[in-house]
C-alpha positions as a printed Julia matrix, in Angstrom:
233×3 Matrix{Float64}:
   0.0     0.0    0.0
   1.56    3.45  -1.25
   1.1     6.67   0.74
  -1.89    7.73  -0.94
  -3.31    4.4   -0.59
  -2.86    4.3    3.08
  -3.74    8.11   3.69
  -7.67    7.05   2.03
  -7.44    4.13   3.66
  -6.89    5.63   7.09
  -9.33    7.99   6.4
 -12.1     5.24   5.77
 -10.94    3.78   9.16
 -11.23    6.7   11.29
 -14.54    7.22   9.66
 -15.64    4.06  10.57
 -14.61    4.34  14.53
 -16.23    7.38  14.6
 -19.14    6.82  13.49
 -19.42    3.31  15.55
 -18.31    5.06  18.59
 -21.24    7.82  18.3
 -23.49    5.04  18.1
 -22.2     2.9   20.93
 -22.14    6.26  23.0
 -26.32    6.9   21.58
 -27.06    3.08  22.77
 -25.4     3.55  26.06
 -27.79    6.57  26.66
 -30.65    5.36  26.11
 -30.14    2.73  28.07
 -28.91    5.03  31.41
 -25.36    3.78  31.0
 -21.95    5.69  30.31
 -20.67    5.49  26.42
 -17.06    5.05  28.72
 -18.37    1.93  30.12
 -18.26   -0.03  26.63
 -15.35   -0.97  24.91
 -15.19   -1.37  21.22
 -13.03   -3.97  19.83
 -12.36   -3.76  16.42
 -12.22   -7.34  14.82
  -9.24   -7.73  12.11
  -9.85  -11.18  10.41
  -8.79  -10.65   6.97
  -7.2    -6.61   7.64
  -4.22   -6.39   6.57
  -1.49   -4.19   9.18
  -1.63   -0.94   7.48
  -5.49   -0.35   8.17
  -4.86   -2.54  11.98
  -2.7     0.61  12.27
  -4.84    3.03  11.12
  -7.88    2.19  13.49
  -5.17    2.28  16.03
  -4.25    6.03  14.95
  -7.99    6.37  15.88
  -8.08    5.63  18.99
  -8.73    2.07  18.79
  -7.53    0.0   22.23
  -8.54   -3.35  21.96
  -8.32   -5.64  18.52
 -10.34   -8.65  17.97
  -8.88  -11.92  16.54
 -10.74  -15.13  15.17
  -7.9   -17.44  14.57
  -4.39  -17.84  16.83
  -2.61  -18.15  13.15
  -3.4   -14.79  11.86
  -3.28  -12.82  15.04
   0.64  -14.21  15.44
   1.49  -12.83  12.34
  -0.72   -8.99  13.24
   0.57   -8.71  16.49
   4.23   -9.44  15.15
   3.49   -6.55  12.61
   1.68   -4.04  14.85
   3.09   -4.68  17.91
   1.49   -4.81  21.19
   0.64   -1.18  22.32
  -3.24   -2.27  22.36
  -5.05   -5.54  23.96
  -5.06   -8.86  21.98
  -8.5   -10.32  22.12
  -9.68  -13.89  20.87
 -12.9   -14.09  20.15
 -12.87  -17.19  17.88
 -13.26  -20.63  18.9
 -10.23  -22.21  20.48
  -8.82  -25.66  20.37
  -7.16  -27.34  23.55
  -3.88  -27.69  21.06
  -3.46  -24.44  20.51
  -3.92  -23.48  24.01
  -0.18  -22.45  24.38
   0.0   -20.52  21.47
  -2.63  -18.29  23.02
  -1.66  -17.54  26.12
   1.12  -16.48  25.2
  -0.38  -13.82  21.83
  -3.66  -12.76  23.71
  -4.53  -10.65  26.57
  -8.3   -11.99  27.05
  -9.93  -15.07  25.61
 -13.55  -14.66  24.53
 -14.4   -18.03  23.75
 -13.69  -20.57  26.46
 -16.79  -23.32  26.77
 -15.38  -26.21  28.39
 -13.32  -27.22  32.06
 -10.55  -29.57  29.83
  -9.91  -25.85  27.87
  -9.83  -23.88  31.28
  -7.42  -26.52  32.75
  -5.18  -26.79  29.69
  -5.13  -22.71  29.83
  -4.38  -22.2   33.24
  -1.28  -24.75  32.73
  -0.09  -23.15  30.31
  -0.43  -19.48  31.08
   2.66  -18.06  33.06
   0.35  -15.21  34.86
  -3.06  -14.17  35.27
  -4.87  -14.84  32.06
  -9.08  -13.05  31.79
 -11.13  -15.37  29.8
 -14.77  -14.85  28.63
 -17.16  -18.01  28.96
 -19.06  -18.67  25.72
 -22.54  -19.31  26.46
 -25.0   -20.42  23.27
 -27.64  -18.94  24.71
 -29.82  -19.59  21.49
 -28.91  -23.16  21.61
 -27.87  -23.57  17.89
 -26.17  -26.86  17.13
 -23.82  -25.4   14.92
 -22.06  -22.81  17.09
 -19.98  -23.47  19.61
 -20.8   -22.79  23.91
 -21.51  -24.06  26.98
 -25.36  -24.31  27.13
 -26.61  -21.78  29.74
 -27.84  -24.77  32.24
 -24.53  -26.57  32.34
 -22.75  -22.61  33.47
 -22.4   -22.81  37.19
 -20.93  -26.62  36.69
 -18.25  -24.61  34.84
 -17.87  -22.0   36.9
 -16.69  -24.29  39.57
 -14.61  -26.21  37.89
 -12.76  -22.7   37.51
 -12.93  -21.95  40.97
  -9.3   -23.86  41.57
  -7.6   -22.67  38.78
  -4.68  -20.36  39.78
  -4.06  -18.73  36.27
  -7.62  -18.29  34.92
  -9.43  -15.32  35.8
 -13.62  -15.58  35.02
 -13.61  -12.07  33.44
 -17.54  -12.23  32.09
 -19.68  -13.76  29.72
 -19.52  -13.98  25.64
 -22.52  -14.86  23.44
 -23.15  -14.51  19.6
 -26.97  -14.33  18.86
 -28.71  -15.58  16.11
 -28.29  -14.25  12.41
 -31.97  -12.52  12.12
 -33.6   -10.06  10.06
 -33.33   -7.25  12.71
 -31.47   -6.5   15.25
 -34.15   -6.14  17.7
 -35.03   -9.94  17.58
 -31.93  -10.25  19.2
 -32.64   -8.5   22.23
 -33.91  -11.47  24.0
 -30.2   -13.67  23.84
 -28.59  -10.1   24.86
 -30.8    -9.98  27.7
 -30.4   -13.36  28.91
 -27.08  -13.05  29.29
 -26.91   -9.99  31.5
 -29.08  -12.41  33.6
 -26.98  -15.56  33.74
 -24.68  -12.84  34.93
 -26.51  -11.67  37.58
 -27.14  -15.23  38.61
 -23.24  -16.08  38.71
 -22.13  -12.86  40.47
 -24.61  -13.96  43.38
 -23.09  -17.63  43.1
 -19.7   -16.01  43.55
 -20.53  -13.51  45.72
 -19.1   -11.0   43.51
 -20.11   -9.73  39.83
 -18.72  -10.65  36.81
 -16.88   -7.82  35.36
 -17.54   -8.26  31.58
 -20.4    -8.95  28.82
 -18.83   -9.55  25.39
 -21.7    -9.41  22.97
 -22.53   -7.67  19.84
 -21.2    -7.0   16.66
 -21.76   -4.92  13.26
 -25.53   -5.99  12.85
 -26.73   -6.03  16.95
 -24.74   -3.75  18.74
 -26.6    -1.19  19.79
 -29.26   -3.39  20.84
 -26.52   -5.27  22.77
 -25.39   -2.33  24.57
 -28.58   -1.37  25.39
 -28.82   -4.74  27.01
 -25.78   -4.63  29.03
 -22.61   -4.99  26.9
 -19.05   -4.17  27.95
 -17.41   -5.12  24.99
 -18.68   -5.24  21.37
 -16.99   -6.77  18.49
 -17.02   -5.03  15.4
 -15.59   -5.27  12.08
 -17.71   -4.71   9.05
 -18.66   -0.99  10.72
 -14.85    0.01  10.76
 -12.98   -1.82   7.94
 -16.05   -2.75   5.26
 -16.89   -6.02   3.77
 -14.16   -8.58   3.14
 -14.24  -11.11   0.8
């Protein structure tokens, strides 16, 4: 990418945080909540590093990743002045690879993956518990009943951290259908932080098409892509 490639390309970045950040900060208010209190991260499968830079140059904090493959090769390029975030699914095998590349793990939704990550993590590692709240056979999740078994089975970890929860709703015609998965999850929250005796900190759900309806629900952190970097083939 020349100069004048990246300047317009930059450009289109910035646009795009903007213009998701005004809405996340429009969602937050109607909902009585602080636009401060949500954190965008801005999902990178298939960006290449010059426009990973340029949604840095916009303020961007936190960067989403889907696969531990691709974000080695990113973070090797960009460096690590932001937060690593996985938010794809994660096999026990690769377990070391990502502790070691990411900062927080969305997408934990088994006690074998918590184990193997907490062995192989040298310090504190946040992970998200992925709950299919919808209960689609083709995603991946722990089912919402089969939560506080998992919980536990953190509870004697020493290098896992339960962070929050993670959910991706249903693909639906509008956004507002997925209100009800958005709200059940700031529930099973609830119902955890009462197990624990302390609330979870985090709600990882939302992205391009639900967001707003997501933070209006609850949501700490929204994953976005589309909004900030287009379409990709």
């Amino acid at each position: 990418m020349n100069t004048e490639e990246y300047g317009a390309a930059a450009t289109d970045v910035a646009a795009g945080v903007a213009r998701v950040r005004e809405r996340i900060a429009a969602a937050a208010r109607r909902s009585g909540r602080r636009p401060e209190d949500v954190a965008l991260v801005a999902v990178t499968k298939g960006v290449d590093p010059d426009r990973i830079r340029a949604a840095i140059a916009a303020g961007v904090a936190d960067l989403g990743e889907s696969r531990v493959q691709e974000a080695a090769s990113k973070i090797e390029a960009v460096g690590r002045s932001v937060r690593w975030h996985l938010v794809g699914h994660l096999q026990r095998n690769k377990a070391a690879r990502a502790v070691a590349l990411f900062d927080v793990i969305h997408s934990v939704d088994s006690a074998v993956l918590l184990a193997e990550l907490s062995a192989r993590a040298e310090h504190q590692l946040d992970v998200l518990l992925q709950v299919n709240i919808a209960r689609e056979p083709q995603k991946h999740g722990v089912l919402p009943d089969a939560l506080p078994a998992l919980v536990r089975d953190a509870a004697g970890l020493r290098r896992v951290r339960i962070a929050g929860l993670m959910t991706i709703a249903p693909q639906v015609p509008e956004p507002e259908q997925a209100r009800s998965v958005f709200r059940r999850l700031r529930e099973l929250r609830g119902e955890l932080g009462r197990l624990l005796g302390a609330p979870l900190p985090h709600l990882s759900m939302g992205m391009t098409d639900d967001f707003e309806v997501a933070v209006e629900e609850g949501a700490t952190l929204v994953r976005i892509g589309r909004a900030i970097f287009g379409a990709r083939g």
